[in-house]
C-alpha positions as a Markdown table, in Angstrom:
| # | Residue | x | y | z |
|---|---|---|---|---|
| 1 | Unk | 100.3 | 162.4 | 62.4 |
| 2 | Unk | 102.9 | 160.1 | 63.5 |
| 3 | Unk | 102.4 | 158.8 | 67.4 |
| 4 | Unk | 105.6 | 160.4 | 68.6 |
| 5 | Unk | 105.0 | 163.5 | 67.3 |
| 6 | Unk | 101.7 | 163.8 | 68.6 |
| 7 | Unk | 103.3 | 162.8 | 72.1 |
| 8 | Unk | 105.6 | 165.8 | 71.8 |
| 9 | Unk | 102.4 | 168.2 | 70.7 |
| 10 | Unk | 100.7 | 167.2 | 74.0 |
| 11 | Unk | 104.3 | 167.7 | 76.0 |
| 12 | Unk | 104.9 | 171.7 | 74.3 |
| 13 | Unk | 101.0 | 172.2 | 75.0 |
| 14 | Unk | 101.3 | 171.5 | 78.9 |
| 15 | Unk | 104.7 | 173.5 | 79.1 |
| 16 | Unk | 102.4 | 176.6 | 77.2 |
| 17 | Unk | 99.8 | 176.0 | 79.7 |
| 18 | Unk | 102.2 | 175.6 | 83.0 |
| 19 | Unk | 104.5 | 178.6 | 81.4 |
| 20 | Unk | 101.2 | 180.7 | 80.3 |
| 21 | Unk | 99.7 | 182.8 | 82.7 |
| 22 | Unk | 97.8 | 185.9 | 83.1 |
| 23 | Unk | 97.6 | 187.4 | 79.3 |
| 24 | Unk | 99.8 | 185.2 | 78.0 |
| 25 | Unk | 97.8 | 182.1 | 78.8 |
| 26 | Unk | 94.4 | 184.3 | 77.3 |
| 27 | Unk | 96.5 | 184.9 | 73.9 |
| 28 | Unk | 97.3 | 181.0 | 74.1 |
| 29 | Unk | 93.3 | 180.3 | 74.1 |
| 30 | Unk | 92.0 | 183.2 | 71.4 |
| 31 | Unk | 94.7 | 181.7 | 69.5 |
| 32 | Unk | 93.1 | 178.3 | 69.8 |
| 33 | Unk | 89.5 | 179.4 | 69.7 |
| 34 | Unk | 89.9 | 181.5 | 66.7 |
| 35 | Unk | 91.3 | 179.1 | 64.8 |
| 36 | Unk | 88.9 | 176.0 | 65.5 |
| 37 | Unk | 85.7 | 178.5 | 65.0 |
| 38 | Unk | 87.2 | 181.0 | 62.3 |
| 39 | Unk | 84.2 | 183.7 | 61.7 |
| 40 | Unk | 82.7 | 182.7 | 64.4 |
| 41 | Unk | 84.8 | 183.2 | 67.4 |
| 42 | Unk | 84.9 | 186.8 | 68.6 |
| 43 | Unk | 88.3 | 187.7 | 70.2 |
| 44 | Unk | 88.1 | 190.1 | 72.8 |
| 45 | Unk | 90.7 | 193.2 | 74.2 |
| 46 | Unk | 90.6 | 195.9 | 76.6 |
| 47 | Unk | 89.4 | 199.5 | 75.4 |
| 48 | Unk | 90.6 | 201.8 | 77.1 |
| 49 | Unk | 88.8 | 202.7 | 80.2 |
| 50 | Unk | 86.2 | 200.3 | 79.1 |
| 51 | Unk | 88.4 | 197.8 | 79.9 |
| 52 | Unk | 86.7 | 194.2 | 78.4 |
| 53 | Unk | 83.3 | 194.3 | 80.0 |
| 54 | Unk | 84.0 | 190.9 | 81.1 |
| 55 | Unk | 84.0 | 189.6 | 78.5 |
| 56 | Unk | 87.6 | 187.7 | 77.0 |
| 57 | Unk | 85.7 | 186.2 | 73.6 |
| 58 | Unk | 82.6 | 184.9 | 72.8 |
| 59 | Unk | 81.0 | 182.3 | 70.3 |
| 60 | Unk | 78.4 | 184.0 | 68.3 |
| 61 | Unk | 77.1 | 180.6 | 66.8 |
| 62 | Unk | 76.4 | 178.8 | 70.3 |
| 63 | Unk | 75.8 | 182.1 | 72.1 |
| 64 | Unk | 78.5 | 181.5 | 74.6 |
| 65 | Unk | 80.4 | 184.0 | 76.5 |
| 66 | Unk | 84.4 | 183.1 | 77.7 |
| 67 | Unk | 86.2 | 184.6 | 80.7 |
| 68 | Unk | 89.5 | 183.5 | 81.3 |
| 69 | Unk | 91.8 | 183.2 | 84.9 |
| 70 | Unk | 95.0 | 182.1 | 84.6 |
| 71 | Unk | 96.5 | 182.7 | 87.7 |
| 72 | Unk | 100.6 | 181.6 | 89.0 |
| 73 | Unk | 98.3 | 179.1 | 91.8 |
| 74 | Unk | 94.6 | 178.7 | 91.4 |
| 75 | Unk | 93.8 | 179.6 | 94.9 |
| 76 | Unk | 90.1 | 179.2 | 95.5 |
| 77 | Unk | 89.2 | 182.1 | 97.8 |
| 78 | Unk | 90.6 | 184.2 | 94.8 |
| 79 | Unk | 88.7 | 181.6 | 91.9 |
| 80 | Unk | 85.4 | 182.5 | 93.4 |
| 81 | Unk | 85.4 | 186.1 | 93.7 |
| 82 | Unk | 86.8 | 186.0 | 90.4 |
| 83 | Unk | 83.9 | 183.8 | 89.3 |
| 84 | Unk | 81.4 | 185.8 | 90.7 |
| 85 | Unk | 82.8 | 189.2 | 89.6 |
| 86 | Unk | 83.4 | 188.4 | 86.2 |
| 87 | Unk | 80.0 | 186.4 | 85.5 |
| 88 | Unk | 77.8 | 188.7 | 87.4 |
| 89 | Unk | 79.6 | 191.9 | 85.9 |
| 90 | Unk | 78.7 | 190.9 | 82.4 |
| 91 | Unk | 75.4 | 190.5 | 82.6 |
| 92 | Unk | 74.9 | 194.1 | 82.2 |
| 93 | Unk | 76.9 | 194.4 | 79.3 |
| 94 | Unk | 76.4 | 191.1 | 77.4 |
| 95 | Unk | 72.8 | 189.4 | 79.4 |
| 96 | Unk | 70.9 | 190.0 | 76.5 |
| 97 | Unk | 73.4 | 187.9 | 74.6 |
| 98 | Unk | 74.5 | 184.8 | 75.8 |
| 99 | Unk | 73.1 | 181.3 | 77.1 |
| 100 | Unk | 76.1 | 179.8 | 77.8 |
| 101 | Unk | 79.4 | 181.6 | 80.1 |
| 102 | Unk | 82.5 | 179.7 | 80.8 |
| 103 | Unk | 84.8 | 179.7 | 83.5 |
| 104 | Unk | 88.4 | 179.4 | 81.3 |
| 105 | Unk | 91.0 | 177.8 | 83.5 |
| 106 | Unk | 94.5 | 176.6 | 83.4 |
| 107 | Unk | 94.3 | 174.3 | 86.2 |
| 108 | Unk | 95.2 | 170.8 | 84.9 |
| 109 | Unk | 94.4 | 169.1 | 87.9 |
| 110 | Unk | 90.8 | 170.2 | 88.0 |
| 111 | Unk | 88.8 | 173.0 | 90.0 |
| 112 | Unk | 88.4 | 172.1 | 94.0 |
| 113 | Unk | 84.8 | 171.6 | 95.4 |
| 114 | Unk | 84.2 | 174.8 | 97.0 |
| 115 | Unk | 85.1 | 176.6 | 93.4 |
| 116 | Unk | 82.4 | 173.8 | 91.7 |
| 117 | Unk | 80.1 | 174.8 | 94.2 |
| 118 | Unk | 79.7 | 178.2 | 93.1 |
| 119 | Unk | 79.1 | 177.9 | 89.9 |
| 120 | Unk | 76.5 | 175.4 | 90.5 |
| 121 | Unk | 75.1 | 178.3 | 92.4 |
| 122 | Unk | 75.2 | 181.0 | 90.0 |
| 123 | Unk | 74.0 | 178.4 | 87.8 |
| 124 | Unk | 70.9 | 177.8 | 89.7 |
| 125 | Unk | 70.2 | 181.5 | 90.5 |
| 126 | Unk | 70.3 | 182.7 | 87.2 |
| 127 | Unk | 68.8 | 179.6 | 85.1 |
| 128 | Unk | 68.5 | 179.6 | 82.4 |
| 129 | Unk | 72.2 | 180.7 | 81.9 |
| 130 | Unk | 74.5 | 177.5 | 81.6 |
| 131 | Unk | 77.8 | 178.2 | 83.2 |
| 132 | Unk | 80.5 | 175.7 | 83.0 |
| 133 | Unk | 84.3 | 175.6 | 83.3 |
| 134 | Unk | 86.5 | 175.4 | 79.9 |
| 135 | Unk | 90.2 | 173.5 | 81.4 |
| 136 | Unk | 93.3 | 173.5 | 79.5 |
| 137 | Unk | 92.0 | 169.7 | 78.4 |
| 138 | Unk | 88.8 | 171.0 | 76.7 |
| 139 | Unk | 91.5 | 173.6 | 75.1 |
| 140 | Unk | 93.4 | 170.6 | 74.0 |
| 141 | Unk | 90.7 | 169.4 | 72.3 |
| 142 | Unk | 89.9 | 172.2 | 70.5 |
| 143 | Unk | 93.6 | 172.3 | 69.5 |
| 144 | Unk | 94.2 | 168.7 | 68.2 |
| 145 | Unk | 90.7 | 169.1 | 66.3 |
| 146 | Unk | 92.7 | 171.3 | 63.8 |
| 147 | Unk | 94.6 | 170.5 | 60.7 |
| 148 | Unk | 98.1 | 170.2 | 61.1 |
| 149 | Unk | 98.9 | 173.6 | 60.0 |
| 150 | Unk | 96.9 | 175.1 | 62.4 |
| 151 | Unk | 98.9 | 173.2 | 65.0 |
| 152 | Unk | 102.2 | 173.8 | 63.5 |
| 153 | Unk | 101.4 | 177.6 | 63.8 |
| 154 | Unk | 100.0 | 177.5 | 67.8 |
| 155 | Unk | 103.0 | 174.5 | 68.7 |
| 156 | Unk | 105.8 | 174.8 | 66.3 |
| 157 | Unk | 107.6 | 172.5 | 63.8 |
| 158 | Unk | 106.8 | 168.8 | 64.7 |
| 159 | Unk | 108.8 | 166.3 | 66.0 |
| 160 | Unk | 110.6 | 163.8 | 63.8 |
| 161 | Unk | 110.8 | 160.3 | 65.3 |
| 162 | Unk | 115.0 | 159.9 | 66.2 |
| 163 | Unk | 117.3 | 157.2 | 66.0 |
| 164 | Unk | 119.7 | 156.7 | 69.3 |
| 165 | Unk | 122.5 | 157.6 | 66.7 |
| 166 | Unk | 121.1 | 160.7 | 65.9 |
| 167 | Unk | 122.2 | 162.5 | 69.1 |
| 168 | Unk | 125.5 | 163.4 | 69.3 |
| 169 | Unk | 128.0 | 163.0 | 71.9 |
| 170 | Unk | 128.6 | 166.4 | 71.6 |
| 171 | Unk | 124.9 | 167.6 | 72.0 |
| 172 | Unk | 124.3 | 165.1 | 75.1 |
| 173 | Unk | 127.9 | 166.2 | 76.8 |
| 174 | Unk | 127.0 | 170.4 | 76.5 |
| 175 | Unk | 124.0 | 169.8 | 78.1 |
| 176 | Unk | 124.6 | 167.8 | 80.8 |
| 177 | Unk | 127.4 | 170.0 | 81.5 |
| 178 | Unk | 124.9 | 173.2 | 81.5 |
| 179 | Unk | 123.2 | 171.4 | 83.9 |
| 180 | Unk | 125.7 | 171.1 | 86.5 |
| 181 | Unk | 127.5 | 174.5 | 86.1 |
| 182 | Unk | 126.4 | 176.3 | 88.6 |
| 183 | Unk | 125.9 | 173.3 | 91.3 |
| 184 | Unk | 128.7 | 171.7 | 93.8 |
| 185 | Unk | 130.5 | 168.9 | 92.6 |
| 186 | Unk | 129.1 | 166.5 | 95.4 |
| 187 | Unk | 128.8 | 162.9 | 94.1 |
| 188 | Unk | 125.7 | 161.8 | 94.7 |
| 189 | Unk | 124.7 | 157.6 | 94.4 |
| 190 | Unk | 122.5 | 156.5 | 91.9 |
| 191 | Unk | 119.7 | 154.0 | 92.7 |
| 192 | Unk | 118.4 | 151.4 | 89.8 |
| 193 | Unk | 114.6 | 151.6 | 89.7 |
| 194 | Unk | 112.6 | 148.9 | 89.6 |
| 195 | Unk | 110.1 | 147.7 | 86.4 |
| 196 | Unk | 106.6 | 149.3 | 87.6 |
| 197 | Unk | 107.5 | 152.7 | 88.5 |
| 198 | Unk | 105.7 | 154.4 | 85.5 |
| 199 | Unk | 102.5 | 153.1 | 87.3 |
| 200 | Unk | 103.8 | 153.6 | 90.6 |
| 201 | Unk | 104.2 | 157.3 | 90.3 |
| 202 | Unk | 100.9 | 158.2 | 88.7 |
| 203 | Unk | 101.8 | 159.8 | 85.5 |
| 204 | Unk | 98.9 | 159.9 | 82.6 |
| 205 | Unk | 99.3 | 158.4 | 79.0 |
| 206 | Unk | 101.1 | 161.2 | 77.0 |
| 207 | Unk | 103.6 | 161.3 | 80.3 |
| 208 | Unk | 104.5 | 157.6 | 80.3 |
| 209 | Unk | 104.3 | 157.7 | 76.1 |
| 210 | Unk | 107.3 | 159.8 | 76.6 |
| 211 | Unk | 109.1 | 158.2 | 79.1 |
| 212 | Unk | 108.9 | 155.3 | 76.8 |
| 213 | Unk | 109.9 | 157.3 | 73.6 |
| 214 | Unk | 113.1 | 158.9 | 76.0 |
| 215 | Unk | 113.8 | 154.9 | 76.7 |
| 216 | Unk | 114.2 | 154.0 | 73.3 |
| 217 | Unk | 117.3 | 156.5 | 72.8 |
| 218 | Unk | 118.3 | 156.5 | 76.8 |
| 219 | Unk | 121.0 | 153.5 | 75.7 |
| 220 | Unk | 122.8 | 156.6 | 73.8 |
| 221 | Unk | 123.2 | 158.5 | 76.8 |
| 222 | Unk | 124.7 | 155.1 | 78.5 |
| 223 | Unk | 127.2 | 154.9 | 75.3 |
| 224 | Unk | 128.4 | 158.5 | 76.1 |
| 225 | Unk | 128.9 | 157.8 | 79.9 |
| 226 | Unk | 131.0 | 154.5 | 78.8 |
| 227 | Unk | 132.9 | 155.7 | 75.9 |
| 228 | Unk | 134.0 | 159.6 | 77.5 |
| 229 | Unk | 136.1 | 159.2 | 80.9 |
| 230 | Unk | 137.0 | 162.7 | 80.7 |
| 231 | Unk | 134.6 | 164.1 | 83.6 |
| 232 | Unk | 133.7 | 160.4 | 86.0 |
| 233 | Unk | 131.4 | 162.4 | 88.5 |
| 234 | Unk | 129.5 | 164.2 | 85.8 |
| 235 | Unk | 126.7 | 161.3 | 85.7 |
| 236 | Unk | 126.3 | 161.8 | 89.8 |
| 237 | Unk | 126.3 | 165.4 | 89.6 |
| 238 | Unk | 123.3 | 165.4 | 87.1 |
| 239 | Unk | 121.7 | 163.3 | 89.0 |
| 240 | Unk | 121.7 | 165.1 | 92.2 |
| 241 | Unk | 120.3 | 168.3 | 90.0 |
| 242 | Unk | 117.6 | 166.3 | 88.6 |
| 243 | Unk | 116.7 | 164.7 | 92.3 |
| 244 | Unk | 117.1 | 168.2 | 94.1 |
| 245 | Unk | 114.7 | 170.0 | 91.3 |
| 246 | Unk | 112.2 | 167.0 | 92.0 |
| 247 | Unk | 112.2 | 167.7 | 95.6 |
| 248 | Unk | 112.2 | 171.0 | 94.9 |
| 249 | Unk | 108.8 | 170.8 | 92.4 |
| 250 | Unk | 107.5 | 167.5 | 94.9 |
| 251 | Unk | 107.2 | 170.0 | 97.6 |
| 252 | Unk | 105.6 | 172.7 | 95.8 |
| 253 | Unk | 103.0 | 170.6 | 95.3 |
| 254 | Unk | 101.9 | 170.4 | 92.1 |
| 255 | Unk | 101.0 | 167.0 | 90.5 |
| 256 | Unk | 103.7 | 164.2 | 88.6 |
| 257 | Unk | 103.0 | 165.5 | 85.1 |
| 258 | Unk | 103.8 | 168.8 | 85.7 |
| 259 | Unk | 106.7 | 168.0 | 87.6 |
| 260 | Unk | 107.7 | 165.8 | 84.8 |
| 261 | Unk | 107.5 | 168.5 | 81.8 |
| 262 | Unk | 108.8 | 170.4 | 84.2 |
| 263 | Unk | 112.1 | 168.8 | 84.4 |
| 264 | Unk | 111.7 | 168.2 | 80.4 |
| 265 | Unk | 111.5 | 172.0 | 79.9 |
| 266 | Unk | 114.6 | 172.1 | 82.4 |
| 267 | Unk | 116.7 | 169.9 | 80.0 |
| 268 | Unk | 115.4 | 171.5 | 76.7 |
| 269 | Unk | 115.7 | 174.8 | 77.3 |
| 270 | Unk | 119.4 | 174.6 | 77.2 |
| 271 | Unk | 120.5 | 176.3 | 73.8 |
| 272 | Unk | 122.5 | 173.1 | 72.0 |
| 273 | Unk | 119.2 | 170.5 | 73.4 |
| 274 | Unk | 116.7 | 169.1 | 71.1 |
| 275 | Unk | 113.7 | 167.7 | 72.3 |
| 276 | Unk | 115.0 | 164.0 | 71.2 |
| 277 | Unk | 118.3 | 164.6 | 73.9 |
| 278 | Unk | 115.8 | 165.7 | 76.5 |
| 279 | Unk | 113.8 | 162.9 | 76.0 |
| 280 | Unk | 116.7 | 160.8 | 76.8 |
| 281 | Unk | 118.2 | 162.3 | 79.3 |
| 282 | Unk | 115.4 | 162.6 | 81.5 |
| 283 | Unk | 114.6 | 158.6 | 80.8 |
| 284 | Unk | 117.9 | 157.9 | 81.8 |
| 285 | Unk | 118.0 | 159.3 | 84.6 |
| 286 | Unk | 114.4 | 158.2 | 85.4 |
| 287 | Unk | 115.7 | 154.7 | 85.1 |
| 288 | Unk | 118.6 | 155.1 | 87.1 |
| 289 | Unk | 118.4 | 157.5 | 89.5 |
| 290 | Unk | 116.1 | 159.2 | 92.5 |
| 291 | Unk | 113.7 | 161.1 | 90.2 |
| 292 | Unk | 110.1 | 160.4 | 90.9 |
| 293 | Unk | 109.1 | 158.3 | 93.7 |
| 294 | Unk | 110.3 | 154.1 | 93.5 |
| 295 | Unk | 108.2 | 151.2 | 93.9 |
| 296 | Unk | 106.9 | 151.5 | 97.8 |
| 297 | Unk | 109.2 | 148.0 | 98.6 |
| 298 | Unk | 111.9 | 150.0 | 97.9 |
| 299 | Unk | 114.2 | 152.3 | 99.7 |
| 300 | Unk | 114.4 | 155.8 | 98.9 |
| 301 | Unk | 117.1 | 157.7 | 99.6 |
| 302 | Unk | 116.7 | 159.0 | 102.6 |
| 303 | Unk | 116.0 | 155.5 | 104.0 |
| 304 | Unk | 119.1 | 154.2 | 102.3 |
């Protein structure tokens, strides 16, 4: 598998797991599951008034049961009486059948003490029963274990390395333009950023892969601003959407790679976008403009 498509894999799995939750984050695992452990992996669905019997699939081959929680904000008063409902209400049903039940989670950025805590705990009072938490990166590697088929059918078609020439002026013009449609026409200024601010602002390997990829065809995003005068403020206008929905995610807290895909997803899921023209729209604006945080010796812009 070419690197740059396997960059793009990793970027349309984090949007499924950020965009999946509830059932549709559960489908997004059976999915997975049953296709790394075909005939083995034993898909799970409400019956009626029987509901699941806590139970949301299990591995016959390593005895191991799966529960999944896939909540909008993994809040950990809510985590733990999920935890122990779900665990301790199955051990009527399934006791006799499992060594092994997992906690199946879509929090990227981990589980927080007090949810570790308890499981520990369960863990310890009902030895010799292993419980352990399954995170969307333990899903990940379940999905990149497959053939390419199988990921072609969870993740779609892959992505075919681009040439700056390959986006049109056309594409890159509609979409910036959706992008602004709905906002004020307030210039806004845009800041260079300084060499370093991939590591400044935290972002893992297949985040900063991208940003590099985007990089590569950013200089055909400069071309269009140079060579179409029609609209001179459309540049600053983008770039105040792309700053304002930073803030926006910043302050909801959640960490730089999801904010990043985030801003991705808000680019690609405009109708006439490719991934290729979201990829280098969002560098070029990451180069040249308020999103993500600059180097700490330089001003931001409310200290400008």
């Amino acid at each position: 598998m070419h690197p740059e498509t396997r960059e793009m894999y990793e970027m349309r799995f984090r949007l499924r797991v950020y965009e999946g939750k509830g059932d549709v984050y559960q489908a997004l695992f059976s999915d997975v599951m049953q296709r790394a452990h075909p005939e083995d992996f034993m898909k799970t669905r409400p019956w009626g008034n029987l509901g699941d019997k806590k139970n949301d699939g299990f591995l016959k081959s390593e005895r191991h049961l799966y529960q999944v929680y896939a909540p909008n904000e993994m809040n950990a008063a809510q985590a733990i009486k999920k935890i122990e409902e779900d665990f301790l209400g199955a051990l009527p049903h399934w006791g006799s059948d499992f060594d092994k039940w997992s906690f199946v989670h879509n929090a990227f950025d981990g589980l927080g003490p007090h949810i570790q805590q308890t499981i520990f705990a369960l863990e310890k009072k009902h030895s010799p029963i292993k419980l352990t938490p399954f995170s969307p990166i333990d899903l990940s590697k379940k999905l990149f274990s497959l053939d390419e088929e199988d990921i072609i059918a969870v993740l779609g078609l892959p992505y075919k390395p681009t040439r700056p020439s390959q986006i049109t002026f056309e594409e890159i013009k509609h979409v910036l333009e959706q992008l602004t449609h709905s906002l004020p026409e307030q210039p806004a200024h845009i800041h260079e950023v300084p060499p370093g601010k991939l590591e400044a602002n935290s972002l893992n390997s297949n985040s900063r892969n991208l940003v590099r990829m985007g990089m590569g065809l950013a200089p055909r995003v400069g071309d269009f601003f140079g060579t179409h005068r029609f609209d001179p403020e459309l540049g600053n206008r983008v770039a105040k959407v792309l700053r304002n929905e930073y803030i926006r995610l910043k302050e909801s807290r959640i960490g730089p790679d999801a904010i990043y895909s985030a801003l991705f997803n808000l680019i690609k899921q405009h109708q006439h976008s490719s991934e290729a023209a979201a990829l280098a729209i969002l560098a070029y604006f990451f180069e040249r403009c308020d999103i993500f945080e600059p180097l700490s010796s330089e001003p931001t812009l409310q200290g400008a």
